[in-house]
C-alpha positions as CSV (number, residue, x, y, z in Angstrom):
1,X,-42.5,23.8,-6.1
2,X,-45.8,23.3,-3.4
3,X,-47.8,24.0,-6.8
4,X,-46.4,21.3,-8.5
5,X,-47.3,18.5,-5.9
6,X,-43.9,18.2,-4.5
7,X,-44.4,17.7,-0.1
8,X,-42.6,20.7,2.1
9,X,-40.8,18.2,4.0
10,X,-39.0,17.3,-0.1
11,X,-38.3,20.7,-1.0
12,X,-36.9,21.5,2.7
13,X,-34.2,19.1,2.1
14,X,-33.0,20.3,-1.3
15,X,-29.1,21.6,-1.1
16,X,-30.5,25.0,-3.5
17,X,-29.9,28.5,-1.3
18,X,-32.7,31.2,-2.7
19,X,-34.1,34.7,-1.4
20,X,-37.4,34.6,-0.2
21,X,-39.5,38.2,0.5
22,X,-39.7,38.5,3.9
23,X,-43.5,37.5,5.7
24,X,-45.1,40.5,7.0
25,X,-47.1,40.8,10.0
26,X,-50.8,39.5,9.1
27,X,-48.8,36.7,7.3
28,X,-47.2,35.6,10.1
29,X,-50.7,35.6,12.2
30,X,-52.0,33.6,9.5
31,X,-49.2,31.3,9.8
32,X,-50.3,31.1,13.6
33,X,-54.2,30.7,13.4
34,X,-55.0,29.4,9.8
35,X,-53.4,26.0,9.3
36,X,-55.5,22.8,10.2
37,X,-52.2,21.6,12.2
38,X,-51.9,25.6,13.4
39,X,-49.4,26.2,16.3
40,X,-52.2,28.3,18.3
41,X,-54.7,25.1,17.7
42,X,-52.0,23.1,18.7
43,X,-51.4,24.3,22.4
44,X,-55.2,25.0,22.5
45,X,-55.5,21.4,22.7
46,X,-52.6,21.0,24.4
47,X,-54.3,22.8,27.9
48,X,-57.4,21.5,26.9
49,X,-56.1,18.0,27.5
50,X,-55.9,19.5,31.5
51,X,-59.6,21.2,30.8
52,X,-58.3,24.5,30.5
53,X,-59.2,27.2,27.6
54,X,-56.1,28.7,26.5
55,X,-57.1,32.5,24.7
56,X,-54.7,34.4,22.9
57,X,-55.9,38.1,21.9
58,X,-55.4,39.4,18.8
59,X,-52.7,41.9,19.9
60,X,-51.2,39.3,21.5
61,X,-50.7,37.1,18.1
62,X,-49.8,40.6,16.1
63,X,-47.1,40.6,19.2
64,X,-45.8,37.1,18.4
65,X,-45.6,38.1,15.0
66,X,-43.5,41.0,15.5
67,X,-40.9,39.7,17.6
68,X,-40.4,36.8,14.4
69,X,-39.6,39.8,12.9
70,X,-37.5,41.2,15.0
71,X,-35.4,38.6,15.3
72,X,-35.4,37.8,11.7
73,X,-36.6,34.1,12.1
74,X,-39.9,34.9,9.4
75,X,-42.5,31.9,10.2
76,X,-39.6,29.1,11.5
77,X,-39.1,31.1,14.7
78,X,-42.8,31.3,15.7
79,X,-42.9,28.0,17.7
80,X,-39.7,29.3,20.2
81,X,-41.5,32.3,20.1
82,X,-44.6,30.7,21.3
83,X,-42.6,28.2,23.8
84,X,-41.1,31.0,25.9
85,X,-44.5,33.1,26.0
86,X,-46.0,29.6,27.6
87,X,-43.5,28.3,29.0
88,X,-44.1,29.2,32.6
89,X,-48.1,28.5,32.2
90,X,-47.6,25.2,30.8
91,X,-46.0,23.8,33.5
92,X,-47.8,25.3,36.5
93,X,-51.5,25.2,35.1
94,X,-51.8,21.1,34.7
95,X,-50.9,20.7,39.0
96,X,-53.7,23.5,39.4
97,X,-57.8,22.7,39.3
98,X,-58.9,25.8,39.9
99,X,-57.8,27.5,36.4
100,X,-60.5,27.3,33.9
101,X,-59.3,29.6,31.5
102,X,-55.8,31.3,30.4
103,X,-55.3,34.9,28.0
104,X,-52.3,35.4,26.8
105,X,-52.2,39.4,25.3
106,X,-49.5,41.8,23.9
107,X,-48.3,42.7,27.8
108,X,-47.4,38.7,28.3
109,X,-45.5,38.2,24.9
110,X,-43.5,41.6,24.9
111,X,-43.2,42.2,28.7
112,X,-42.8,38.8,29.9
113,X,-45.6,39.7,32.8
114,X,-47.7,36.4,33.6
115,X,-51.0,35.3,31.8
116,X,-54.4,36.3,33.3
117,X,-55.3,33.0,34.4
118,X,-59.5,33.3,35.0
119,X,-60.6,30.9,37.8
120,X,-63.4,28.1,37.7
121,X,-66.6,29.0,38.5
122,X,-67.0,27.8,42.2
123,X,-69.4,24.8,42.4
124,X,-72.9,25.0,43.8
125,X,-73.7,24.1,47.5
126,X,-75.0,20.7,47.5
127,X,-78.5,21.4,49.4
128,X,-78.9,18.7,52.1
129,X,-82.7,17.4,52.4
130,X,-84.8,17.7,55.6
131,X,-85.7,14.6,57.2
132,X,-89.3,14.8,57.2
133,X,-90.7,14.7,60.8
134,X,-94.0,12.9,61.1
């Protein structure tokens, strides 16, 4: 129906049940990464907005992936998938100015463990100037 110019948020509303093949993995990380509006892009800019870089690895997306299908949610369940991985980090990193960057990798979506969070460089000494002596 997308190829005959109907919107998604029209044909999501039609009352018609149909099968659908089931998204594999590198569809699902396409679903995550390739979009304009892309749900990795999204809370990219959502820490940058705090000036923090927010990294996912590709294992780490591959992970995402799998658990969608694991739990049998295909591309709809990504987004809860993606809210528990960051939960934790989203709410601690904006009170903290000494995170520069967070990587999320296959450990923090299937273990739970925390995100390396990579610290800001500290800033140079400001050098004081001599008083010149005459």
């Amino acid at each position: 129906m997308l190829k005959f110019g109907m919107i998604p948020e029209f044909i999501g509303r039609l009352p018609v049940f149909t099968s659908v093949a089931q998204l594999d993995r590198e569809a699902l990380v396409a679903v995550l990464t390739e979009p304009k509006n892309a749900l990795v892009r999204q809370y990219q800019k959502l820490f940058d907005l705090d000036g923090v870089e927010l990294e996912f690895t590709p294992d780490a997306l591959e992970a995402v992936a799998e658990q969608a299908i694991l739990r049998g949610t295909g591309a709809r369940g990504l987004r809860a998938i993606m809210e528990e991985v960051l939960l934790s980090v989203m709410y601690d990193v904006p009170s903290r100015e000494d995170v520069a960057r967070v990587v999320i990798n296959k450990e923090v979506v299937g273990k739970h463990v925390n995100p390396t969070l990579i610290p800001r460089e500290a800033p140079a000494a400001k050098r004081i100037p001599k008083e010149k002596t005459a």
